[in-house]
C-alpha positions in Angstrom: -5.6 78.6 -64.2 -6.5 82.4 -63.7 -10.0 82.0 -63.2 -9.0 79.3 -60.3 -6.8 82.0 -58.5 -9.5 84.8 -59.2 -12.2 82.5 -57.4 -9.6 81.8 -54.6 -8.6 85.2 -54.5 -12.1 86.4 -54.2 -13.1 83.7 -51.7 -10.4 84.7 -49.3 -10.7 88.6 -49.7 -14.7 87.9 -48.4 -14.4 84.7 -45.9 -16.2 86.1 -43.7 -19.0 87.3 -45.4 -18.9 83.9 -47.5 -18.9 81.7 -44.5 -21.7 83.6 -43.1 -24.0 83.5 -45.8 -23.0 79.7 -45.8 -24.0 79.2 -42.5 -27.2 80.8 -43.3 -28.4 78.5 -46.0 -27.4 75.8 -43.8 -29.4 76.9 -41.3 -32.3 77.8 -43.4 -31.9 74.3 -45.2 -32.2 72.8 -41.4 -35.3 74.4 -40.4 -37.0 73.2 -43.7 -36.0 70.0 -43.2 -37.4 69.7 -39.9 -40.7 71.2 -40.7 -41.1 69.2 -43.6 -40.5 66.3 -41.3 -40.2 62.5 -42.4 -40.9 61.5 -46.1 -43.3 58.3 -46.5 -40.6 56.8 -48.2 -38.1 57.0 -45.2 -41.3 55.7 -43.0 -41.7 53.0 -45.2 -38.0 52.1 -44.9 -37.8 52.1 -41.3 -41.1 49.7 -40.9 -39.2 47.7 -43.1 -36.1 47.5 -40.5 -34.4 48.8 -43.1 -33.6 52.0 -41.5 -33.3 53.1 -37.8 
């Protein structure tokens, strides 16, 4: 149960730094996901009707 209240502890003492560096690999995770554009498989799906 310490180790819980040390990890919240932490977390809440750095929030903002935390949530920024979040935000960052959310972003960064974004941008590759857009550049690597759609997978053959999802292509594949969507002829199929399966997707939209």
């Amino acid at each position: 149960m310490s180790q819980i209240y040390g990890a919240l502890s932490y977390y809440w003492d750095h929030k903002a730094d935390l949530d920024a560096a979040i935000e960052a690999d959310l972003q960064e995770a974004e941008a590759m996901r857009l550049e690597a554009g759609e997978s053959p498989f999802v292509a594949r799906l969507k002829a199929q009707g399966l997707l939209q």
